[in-house]
Jmol script that loads the backbone (N, CA, C; Angstrom):
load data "model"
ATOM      1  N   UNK A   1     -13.505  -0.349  -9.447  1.00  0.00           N
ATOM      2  CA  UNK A   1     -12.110   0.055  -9.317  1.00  0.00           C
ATOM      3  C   UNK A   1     -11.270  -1.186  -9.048  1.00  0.00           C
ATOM      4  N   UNK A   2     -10.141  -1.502  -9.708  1.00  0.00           N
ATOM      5  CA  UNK A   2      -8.722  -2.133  -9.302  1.00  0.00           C
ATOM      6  C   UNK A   2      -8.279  -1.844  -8.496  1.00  0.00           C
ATOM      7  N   UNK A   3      -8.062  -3.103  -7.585  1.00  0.00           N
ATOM      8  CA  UNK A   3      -7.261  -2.044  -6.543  1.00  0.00           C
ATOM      9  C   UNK A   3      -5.968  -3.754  -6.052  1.00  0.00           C
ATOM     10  N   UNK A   4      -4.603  -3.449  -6.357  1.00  0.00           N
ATOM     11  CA  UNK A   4      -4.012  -4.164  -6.171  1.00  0.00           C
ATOM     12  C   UNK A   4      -3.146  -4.181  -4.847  1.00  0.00           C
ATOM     13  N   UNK A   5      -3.137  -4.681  -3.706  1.00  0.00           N
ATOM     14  CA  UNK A   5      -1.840  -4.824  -3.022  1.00  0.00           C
ATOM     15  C   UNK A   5      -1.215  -5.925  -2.796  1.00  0.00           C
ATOM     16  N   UNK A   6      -0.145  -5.816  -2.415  1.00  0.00           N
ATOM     17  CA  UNK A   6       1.110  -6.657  -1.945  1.00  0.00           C
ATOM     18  C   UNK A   6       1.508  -6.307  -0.494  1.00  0.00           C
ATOM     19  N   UNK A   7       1.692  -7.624  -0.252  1.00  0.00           N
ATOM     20  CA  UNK A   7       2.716  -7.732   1.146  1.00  0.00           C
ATOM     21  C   UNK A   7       3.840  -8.153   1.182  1.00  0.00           C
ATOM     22  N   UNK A   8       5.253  -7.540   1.712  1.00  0.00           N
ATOM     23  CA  UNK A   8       6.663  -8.195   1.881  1.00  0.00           C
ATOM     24  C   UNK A   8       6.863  -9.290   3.227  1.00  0.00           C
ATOM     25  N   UNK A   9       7.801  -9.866   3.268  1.00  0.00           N
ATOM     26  CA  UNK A   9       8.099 -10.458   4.509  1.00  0.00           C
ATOM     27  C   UNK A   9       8.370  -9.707   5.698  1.00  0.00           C
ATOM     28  N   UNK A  10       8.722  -8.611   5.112  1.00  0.00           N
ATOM     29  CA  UNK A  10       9.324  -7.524   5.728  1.00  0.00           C
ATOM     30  C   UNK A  10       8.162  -6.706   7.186  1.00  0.00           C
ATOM     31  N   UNK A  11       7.064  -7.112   6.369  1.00  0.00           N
ATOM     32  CA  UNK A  11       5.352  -6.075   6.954  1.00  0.00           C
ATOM     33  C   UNK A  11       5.160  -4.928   6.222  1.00  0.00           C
ATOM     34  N   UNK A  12       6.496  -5.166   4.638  1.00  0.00           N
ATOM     35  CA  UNK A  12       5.829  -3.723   4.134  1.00  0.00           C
ATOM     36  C   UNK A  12       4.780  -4.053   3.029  1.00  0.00           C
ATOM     37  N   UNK A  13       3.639  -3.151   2.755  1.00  0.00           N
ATOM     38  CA  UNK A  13       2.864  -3.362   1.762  1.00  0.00           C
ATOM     39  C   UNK A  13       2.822  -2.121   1.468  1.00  0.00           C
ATOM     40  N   UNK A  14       2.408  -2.442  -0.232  1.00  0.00           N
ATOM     41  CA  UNK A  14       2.291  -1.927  -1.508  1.00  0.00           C
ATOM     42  C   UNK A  14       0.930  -1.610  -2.272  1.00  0.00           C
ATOM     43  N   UNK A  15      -0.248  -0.622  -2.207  1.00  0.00           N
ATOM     44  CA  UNK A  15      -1.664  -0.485  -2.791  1.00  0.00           C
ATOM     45  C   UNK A  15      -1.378   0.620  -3.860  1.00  0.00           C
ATOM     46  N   UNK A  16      -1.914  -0.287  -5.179  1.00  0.00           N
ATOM     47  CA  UNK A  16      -2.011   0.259  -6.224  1.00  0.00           C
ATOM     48  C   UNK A  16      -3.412   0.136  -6.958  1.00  0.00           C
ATOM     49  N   UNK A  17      -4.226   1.145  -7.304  1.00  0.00           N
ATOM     50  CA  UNK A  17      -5.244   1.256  -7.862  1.00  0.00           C
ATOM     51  C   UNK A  17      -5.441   1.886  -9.413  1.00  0.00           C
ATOM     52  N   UNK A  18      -6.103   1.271 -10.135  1.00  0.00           N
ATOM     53  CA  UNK A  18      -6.187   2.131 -11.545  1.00  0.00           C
ATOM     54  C   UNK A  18      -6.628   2.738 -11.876  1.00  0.00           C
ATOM     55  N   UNK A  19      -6.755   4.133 -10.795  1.00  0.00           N
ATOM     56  CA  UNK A  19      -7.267   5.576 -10.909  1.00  0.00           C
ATOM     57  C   UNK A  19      -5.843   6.431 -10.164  1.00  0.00           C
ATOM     58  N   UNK A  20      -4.583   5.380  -9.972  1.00  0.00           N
ATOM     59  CA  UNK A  20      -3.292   6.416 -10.162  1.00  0.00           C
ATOM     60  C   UNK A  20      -3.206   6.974  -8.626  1.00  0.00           C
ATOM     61  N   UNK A  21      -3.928   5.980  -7.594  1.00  0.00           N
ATOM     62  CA  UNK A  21      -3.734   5.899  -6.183  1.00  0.00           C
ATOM     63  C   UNK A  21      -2.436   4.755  -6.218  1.00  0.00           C
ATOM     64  N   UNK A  22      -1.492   5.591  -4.961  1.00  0.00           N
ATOM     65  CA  UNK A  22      -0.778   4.719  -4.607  1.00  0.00           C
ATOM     66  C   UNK A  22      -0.029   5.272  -3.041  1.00  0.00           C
ATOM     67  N   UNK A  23       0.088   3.962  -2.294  1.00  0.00           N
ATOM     68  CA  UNK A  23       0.115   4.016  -0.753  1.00  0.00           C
ATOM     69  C   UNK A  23       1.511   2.962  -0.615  1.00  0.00           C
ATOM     70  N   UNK A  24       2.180   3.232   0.224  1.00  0.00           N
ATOM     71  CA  UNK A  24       3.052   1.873   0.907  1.00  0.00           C
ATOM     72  C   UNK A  24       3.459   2.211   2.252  1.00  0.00           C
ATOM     73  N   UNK A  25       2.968   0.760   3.013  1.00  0.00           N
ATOM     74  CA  UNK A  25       2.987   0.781   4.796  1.00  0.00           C
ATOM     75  C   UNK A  25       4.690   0.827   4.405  1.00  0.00           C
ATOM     76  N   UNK A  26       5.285   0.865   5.345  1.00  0.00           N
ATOM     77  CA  UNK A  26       7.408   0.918   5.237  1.00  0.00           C
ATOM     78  C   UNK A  26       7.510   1.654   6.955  1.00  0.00           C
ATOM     79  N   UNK A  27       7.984   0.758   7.138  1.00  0.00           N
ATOM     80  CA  UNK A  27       8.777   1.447   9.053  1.00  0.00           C
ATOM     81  C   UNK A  27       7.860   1.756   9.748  1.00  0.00           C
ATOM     82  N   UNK A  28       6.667   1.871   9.649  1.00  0.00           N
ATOM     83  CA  UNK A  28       5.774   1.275  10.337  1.00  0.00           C
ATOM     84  C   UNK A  28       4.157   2.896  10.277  1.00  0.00           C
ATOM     85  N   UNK A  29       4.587   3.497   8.886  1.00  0.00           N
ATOM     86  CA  UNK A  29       4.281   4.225   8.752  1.00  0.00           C
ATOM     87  C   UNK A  29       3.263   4.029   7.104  1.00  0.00           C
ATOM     88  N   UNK A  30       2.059   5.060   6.847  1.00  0.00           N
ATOM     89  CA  UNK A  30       1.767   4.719   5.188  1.00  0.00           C
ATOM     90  C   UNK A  30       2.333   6.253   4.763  1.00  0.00           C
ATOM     91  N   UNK A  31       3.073   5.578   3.665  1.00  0.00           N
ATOM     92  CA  UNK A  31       3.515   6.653   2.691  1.00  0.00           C
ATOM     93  C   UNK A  31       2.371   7.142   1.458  1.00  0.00           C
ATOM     94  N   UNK A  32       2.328   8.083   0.942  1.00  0.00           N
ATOM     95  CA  UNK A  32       1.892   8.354   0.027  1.00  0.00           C
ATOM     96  C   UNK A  32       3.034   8.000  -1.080  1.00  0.00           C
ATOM     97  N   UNK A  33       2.188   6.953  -2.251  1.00  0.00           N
ATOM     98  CA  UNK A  33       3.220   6.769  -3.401  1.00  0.00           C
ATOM     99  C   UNK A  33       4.065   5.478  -3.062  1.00  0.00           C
ATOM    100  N   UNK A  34       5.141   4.966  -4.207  1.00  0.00           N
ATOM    101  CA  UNK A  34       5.560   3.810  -3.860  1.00  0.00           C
ATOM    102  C   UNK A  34       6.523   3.961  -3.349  1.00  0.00           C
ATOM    103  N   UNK A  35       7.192   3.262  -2.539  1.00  0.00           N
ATOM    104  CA  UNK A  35       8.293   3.380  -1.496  1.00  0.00           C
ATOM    105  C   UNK A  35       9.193   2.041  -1.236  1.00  0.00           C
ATOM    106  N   UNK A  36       8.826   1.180  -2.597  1.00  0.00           N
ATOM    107  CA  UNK A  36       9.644  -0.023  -2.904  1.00  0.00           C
ATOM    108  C   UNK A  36      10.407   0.395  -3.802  1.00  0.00           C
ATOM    109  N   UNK A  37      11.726  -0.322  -3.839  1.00  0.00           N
ATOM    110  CA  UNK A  37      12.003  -0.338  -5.416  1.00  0.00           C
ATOM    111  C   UNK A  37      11.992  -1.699  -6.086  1.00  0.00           C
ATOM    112  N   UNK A  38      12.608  -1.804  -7.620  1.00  0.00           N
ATOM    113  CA  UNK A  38      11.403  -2.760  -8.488  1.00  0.00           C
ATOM    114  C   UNK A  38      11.964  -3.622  -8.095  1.00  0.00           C
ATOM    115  N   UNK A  39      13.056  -4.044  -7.831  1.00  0.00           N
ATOM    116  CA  UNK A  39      13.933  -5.512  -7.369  1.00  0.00           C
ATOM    117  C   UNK A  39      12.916  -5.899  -6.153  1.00  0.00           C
ATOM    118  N   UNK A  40      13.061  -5.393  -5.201  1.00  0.00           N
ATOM    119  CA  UNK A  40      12.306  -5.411  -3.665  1.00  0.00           C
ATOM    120  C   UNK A  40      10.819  -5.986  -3.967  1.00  0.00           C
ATOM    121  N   UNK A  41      10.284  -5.338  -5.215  1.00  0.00           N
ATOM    122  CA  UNK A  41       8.438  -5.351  -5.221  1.00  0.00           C
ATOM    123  C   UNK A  41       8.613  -6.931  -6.037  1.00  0.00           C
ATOM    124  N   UNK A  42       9.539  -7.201  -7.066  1.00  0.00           N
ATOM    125  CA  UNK A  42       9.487  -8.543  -7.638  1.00  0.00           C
ATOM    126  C   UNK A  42      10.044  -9.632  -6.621  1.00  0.00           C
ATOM    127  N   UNK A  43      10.888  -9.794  -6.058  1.00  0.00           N
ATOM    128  CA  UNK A  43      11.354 -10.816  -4.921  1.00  0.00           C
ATOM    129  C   UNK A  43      10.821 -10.698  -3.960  1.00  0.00           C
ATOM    130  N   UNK A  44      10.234  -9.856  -3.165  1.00  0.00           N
ATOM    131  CA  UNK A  44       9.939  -9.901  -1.824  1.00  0.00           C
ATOM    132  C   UNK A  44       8.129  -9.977  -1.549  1.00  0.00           C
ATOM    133  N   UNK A  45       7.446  -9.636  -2.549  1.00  0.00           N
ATOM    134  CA  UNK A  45       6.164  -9.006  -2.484  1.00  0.00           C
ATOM    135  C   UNK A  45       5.126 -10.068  -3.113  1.00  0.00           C
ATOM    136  N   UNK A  46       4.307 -10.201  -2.389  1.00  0.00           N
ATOM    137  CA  UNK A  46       2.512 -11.161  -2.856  1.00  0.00           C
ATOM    138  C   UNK A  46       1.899 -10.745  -2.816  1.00  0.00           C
ATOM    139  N   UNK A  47       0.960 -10.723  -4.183  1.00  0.00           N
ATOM    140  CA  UNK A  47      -0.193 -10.255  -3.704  1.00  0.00           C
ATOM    141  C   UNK A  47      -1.379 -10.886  -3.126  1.00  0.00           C
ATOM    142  N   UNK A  48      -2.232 -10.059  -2.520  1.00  0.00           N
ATOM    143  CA  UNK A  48      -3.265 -10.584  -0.709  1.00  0.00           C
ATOM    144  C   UNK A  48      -4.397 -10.967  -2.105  1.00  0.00           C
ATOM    145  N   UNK A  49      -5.699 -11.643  -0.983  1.00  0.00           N
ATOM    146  CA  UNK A  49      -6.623 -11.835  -1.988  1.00  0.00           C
ATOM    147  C   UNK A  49      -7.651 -10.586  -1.613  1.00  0.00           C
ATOM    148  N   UNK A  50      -8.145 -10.337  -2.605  1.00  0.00           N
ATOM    149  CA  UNK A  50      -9.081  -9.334  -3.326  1.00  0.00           C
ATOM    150  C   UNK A  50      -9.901  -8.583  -2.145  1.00  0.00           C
ATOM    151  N   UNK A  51     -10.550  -9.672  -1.036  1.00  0.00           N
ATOM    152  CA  UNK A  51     -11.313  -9.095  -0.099  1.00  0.00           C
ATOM    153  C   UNK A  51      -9.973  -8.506   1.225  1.00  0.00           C
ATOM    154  N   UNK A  52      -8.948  -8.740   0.983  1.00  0.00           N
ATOM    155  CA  UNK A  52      -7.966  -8.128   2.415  1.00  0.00           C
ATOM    156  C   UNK A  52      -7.887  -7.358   1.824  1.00  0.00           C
ATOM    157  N   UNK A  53      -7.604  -7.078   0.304  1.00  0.00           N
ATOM    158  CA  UNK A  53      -6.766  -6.121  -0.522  1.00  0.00           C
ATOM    159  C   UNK A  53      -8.029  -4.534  -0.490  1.00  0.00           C
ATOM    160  N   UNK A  54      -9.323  -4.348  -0.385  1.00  0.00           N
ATOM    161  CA  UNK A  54      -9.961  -3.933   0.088  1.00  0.00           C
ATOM    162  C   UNK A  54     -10.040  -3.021   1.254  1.00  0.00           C
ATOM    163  N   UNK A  55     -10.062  -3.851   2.132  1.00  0.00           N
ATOM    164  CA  UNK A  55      -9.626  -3.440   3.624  1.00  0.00           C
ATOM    165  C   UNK A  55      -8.257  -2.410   3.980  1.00  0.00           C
ATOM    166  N   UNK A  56      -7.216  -2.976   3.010  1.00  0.00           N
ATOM    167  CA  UNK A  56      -5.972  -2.678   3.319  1.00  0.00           C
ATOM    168  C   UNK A  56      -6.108  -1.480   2.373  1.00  0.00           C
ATOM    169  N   UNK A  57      -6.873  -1.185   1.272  1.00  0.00           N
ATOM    170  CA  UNK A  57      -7.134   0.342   0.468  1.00  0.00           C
ATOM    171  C   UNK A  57      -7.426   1.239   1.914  1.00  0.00           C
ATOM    172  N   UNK A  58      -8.975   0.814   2.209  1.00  0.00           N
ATOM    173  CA  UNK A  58      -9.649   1.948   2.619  1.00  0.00           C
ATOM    174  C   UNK A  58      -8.498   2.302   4.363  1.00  0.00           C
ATOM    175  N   UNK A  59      -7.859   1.281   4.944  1.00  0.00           N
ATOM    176  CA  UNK A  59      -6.492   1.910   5.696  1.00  0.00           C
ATOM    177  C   UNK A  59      -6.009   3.086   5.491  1.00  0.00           C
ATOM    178  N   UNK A  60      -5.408   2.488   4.374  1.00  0.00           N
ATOM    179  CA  UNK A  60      -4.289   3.121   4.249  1.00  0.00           C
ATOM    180  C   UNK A  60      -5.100   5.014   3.193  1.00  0.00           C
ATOM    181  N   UNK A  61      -6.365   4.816   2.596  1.00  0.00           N
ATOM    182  CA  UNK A  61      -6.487   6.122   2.375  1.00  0.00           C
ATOM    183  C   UNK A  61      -7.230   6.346   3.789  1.00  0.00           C
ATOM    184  N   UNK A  62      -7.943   6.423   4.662  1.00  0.00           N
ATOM    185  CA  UNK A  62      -8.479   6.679   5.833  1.00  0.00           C
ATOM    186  C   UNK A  62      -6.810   7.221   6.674  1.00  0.00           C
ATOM    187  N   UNK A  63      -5.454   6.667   6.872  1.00  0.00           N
ATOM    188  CA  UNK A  63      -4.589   6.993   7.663  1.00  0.00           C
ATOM    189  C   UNK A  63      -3.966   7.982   6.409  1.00  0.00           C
ATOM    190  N   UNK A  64      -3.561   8.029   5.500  1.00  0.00           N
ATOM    191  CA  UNK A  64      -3.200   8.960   4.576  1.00  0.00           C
ATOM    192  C   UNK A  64      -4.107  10.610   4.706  1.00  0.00           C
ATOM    193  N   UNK A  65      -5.577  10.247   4.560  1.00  0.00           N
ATOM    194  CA  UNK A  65      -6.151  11.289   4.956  1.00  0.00           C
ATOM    195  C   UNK A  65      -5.799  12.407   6.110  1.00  0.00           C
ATOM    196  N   UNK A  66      -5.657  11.551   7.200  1.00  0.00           N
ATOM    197  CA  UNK A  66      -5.430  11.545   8.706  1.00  0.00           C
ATOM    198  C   UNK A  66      -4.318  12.174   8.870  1.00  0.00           C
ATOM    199  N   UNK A  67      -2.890  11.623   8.174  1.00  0.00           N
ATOM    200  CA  UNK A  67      -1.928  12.690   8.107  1.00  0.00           C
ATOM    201  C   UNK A  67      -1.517  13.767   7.600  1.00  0.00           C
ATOM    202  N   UNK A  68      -2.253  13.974   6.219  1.00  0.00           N
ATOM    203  CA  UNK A  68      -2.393  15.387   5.978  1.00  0.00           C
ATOM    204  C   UNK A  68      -3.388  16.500   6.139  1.00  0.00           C
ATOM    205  N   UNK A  69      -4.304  15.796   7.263  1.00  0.00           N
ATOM    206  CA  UNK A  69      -5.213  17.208   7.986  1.00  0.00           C
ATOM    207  C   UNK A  69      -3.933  17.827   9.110  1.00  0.00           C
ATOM    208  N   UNK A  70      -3.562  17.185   9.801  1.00  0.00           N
ATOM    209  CA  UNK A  70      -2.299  16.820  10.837  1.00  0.00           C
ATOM    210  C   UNK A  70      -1.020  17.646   9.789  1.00  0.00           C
ATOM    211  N   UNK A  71      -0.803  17.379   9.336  1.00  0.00           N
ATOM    212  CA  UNK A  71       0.549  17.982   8.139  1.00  0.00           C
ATOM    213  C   UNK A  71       0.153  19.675   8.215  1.00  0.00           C
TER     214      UNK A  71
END
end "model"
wireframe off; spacefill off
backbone 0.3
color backbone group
């Protein structure tokens, strides 16, 4: 699996995978789906290397999970 993220200056990040997963940390929360817009994701956003980018998947689906048992 692909699994791409980005980080802003901001502390927001962006996980995109190519099975049509998508997560973004924003206010100090993970959203389901993207929660940048495209100006914001091209100027503000880097992408991490491969082994953080990993870590920062299984987060953000592990806390995604977490809020919709809770929901």
């Amino acid at each position: 699996m692909l699994i791409e993220v980005s980080k802003n200056k901001y502390g927001g990040i962006l996980v995109l995978t190519d099975d049509g997963f998508a997560a973004s940390f924003k206010n100090g929360r993970w959203l389901d789906g993207i929660h940048f817009d495209a100006s914001d994701q091209m100027d503000n956003h880097s992408l991490v290397p491969d082994s953080e980018a990993k870590k920062i998947y299984k987060q953000a689906k592990e806390a995604l999970r977490k809020q919709s048992v809770v929901a």
